[in-house]
C-alpha distance (Angstrom), angle and dihedral (degrees) to the residues before:
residue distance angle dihedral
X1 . . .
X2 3.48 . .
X3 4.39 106.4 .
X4 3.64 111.6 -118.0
X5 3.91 86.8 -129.5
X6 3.62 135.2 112.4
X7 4.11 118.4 -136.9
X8 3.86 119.7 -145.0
X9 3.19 122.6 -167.2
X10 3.97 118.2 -172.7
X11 4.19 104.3 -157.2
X12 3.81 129.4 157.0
X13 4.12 106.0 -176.0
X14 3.82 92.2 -7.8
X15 3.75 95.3 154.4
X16 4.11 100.7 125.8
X17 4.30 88.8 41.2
X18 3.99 100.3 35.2
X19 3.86 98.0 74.0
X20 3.57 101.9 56.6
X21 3.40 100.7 42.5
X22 4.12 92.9 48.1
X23 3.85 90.7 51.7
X24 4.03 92.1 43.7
X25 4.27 81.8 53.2
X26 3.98 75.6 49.9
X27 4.08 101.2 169.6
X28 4.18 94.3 -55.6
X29 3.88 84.7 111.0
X30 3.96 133.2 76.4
X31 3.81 92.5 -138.7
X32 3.33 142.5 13.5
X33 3.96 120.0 -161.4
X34 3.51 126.8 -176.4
X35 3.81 115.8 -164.8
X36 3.72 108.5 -162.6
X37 3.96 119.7 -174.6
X38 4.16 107.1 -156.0
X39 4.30 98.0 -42.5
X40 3.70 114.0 -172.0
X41 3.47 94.4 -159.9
X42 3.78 145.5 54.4
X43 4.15 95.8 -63.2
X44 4.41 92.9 114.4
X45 3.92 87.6 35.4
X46 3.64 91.1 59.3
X47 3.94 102.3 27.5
X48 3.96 82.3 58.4
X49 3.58 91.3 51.4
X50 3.71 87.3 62.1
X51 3.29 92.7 50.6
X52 3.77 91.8 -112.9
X53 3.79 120.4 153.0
X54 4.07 113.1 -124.0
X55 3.72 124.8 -149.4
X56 3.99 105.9 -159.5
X57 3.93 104.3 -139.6
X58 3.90 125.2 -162.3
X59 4.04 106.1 -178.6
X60 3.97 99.8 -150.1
X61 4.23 85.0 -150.9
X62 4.45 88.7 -89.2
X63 3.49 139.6 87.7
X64 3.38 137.0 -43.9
X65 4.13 93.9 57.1
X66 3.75 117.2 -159.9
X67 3.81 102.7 -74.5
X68 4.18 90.6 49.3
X69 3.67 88.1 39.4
X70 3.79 97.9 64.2
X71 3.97 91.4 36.0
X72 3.91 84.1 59.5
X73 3.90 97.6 35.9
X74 3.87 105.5 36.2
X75 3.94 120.9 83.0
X76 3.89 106.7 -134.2
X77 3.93 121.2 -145.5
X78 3.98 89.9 -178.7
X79 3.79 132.4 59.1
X80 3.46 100.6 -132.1
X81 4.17 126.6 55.8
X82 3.72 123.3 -170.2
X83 4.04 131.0 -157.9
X84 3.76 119.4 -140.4
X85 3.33 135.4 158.8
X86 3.72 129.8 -128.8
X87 3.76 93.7 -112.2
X88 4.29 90.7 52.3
X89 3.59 120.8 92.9
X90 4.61 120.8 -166.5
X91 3.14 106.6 -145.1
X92 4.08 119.0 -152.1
X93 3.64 91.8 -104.1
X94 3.96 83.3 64.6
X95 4.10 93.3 36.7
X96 3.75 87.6 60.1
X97 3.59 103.7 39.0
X98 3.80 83.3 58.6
X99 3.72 89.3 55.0
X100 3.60 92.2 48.1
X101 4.34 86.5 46.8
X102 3.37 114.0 38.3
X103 3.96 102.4 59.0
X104 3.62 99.6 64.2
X105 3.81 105.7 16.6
X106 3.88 122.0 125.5
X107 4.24 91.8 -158.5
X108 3.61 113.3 101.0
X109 3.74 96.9 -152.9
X110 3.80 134.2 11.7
X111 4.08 132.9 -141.6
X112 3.73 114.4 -126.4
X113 3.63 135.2 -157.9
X114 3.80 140.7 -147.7
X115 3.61 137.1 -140.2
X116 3.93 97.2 -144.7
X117 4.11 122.9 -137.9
X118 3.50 109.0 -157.0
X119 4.13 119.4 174.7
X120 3.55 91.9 -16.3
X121 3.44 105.3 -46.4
X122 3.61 147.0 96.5
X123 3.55 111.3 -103.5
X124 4.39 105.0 -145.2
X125 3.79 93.7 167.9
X126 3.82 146.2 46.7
X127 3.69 126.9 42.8
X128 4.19 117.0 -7.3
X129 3.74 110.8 -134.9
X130 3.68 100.7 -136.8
X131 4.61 128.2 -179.7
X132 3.88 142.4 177.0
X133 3.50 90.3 -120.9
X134 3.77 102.7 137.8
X135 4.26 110.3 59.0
X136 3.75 137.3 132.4
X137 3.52 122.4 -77.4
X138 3.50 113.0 -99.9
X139 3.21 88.9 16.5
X140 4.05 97.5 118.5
X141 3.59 130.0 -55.9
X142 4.29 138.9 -128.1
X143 3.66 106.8 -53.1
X144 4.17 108.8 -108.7
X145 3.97 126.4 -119.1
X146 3.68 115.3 -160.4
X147 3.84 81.9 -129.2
X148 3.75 93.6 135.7
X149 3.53 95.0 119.1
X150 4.04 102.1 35.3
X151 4.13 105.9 35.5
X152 3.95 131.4 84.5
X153 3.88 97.8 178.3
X154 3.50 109.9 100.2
X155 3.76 99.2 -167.0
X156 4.24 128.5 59.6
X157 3.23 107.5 -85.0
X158 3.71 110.6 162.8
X159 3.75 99.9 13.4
X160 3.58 134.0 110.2
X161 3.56 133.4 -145.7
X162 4.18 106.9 -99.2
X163 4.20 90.0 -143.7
X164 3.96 118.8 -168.0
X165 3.86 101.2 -143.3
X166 3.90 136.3 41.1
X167 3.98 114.7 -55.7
X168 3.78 126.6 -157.6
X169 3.70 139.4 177.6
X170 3.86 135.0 -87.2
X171 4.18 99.6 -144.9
X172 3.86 91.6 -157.6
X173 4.07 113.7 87.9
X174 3.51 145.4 -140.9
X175 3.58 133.0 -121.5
X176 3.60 113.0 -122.6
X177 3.62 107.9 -166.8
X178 3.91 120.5 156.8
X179 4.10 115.7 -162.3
X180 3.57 95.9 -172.0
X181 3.84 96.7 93.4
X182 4.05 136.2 -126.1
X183 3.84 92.2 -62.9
X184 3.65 88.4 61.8
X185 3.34 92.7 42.3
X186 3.89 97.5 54.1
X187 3.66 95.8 43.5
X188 3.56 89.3 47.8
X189 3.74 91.5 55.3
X190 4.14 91.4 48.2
X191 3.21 96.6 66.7
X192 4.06 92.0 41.5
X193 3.81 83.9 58.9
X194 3.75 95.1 48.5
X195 4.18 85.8 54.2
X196 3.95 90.5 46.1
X197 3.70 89.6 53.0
X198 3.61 94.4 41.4
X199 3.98 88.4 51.4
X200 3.56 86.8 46.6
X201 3.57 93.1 66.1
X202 3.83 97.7 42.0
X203 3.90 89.5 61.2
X204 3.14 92.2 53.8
X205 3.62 94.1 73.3
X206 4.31 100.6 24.6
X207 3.49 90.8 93.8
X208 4.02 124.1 -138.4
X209 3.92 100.8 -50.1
X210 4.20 87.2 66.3
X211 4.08 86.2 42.0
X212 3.54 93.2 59.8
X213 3.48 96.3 47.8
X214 3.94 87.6 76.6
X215 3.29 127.1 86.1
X216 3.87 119.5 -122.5
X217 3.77 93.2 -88.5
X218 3.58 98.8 42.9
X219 3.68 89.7 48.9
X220 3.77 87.6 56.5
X221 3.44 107.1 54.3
X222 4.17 91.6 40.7
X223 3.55 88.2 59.9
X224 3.85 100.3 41.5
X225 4.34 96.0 34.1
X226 3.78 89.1 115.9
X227 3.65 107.0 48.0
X228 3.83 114.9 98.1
X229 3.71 95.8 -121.8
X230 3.96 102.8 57.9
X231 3.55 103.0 88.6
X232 4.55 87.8 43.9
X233 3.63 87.8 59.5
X234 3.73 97.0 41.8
X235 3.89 90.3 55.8
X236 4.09 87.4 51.7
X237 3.17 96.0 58.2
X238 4.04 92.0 44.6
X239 3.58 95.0 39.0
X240 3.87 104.3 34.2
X241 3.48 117.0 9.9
X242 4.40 98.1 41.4
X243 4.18 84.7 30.6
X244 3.32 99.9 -119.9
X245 4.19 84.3 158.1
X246 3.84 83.4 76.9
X247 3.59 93.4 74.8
X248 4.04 88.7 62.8
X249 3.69 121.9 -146.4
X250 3.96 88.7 -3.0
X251 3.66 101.0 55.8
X252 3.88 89.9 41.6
X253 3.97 96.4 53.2
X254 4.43 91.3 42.5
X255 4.24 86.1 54.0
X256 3.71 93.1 48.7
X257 3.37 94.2 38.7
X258 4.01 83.6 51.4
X259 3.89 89.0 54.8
X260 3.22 90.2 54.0
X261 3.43 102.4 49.9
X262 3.89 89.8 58.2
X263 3.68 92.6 47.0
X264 3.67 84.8 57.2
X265 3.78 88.5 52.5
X266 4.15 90.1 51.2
X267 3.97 88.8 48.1
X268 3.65 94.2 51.1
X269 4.33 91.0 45.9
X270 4.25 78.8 47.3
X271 3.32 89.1 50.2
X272 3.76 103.4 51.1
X273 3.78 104.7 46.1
X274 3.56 87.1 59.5
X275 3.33 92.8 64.8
């Protein structure tokens, strides 16, 4: 049974993740869209192959980013649409328990989780990355940041879906597994940090309405991002307290790496109210 749900996949020079995760999606899906802002490399060449449909996206530095852009500018033939990433694979534990789900269920959109790969190996401890990624369309879209004049990523990042209905949980995981190496990875996570800081400051002034928008956790780390003792406590609960130390040389390199990334946060804060 073919799902009645459409698969987009945001890339931009995707080549070494995009076949994997197109022949996991295998043809269990009713579409799959690839929406592909400016590669320099094979990403079309092979998303054609598949037989995917691509979507060329040029973010003109204002709303809608790349995720609300093709929920606004792609005509849907299925009910459902699904986010993943080039570097996520389903597995067909999670392709059936969305046949088993989606036929009867009253949720209009569904948090995901990921079994993380980092270095080779299978993280089984410390934090789970979970994301609405799977929900109706029409449902709701990315929530917007008037970060016109202060962001360069032109894709949803750290947004979530706002939904308008109940949302549950889909118990069967993806594997998030990124080929693209530890350069990749750290650049990738510089210019997350320079967002984070950057949303940092525009909370600062939003006023309560934004504030409450946040869940618990999120609400805790924006206010405490600049003290020196966030990104200490994050790695103890990682490393110590969830057990991420069980996943040996892996596990300890991801935490500190973690630590690091949210002293790179406080640094860039430090660095702008001195100017």
């Amino acid at each position: 049974m073919i799902l009645p749900v459409t698969v987009i996949i945001p890339a931009r020079n995707e080549e070494q993740n995009l076949p994997d995760c197109l022949t996991a999606l295998g043809d269990s899906f009713g579409e799959i869209v690839i929406v592909d802002s400016g590669s320099s490399d094979r990403t079309q060449e092979i998303a054609i192959q598949f037989g995917a449909t691509v979507m060329d996206f040029k973010w003109d530095g204002r709303f809608p980013k790349k995720r609300n852009w093709a929920l606004r500018h792609h005509v849907f033939t299925t009910p459902w649409v699904l986010f993943v990433d080039a570097d996520e694979r389903v597995t067909p534990t999670f392709i059936e328990e969305l046949r088993n789900t989606l036929p009867s269920t009253a949720h209009v959109g569904f948090w995901i989780s990921l079994n993380n790969w980092f270095m080779g190996a299978r993280l089984r401890h410390g934090d789970v990355f979970h994301k609405l990624a799977l929900f109706r369309v029409g449902a709701g879209e990315y929530e917007r940041f008037p970060e016109d004049f202060w962001s360069h990523l032109d894709m949803e990042v750290h947004e979530h879906p706002v939904l308008d209905g109940a949302v549950g949980e889909i118990q069967a995981r993806l594997e998030h597994h990124d080929y693209r190496g530890m350069k990749h990875y750290i650049a990738k996570h510089n210019e997350y940090s320079t967002w984070e800081a950057n949303r940092y400051f525009w909370l600062q002034s939003a006023g309560e309405t934004e504030w409450s928008k946040l869940n618990r956790r999120q609400q805790f780390k924006y206010r405490n991002l600049a003290e020196w003792w966030l990104g200490a406590v994050y790695f103890f609960f990682g490393y110590f307290v969830k057990k991420g130390f069980l996943d040996g040389a892996a596990g300890w390199t991801f935490n500190r790496l973690k630590m690091r990334y949210f002293d790179e946060i406080r640094l860039k804060i430090l660095e702008k109210e001195r100017v």
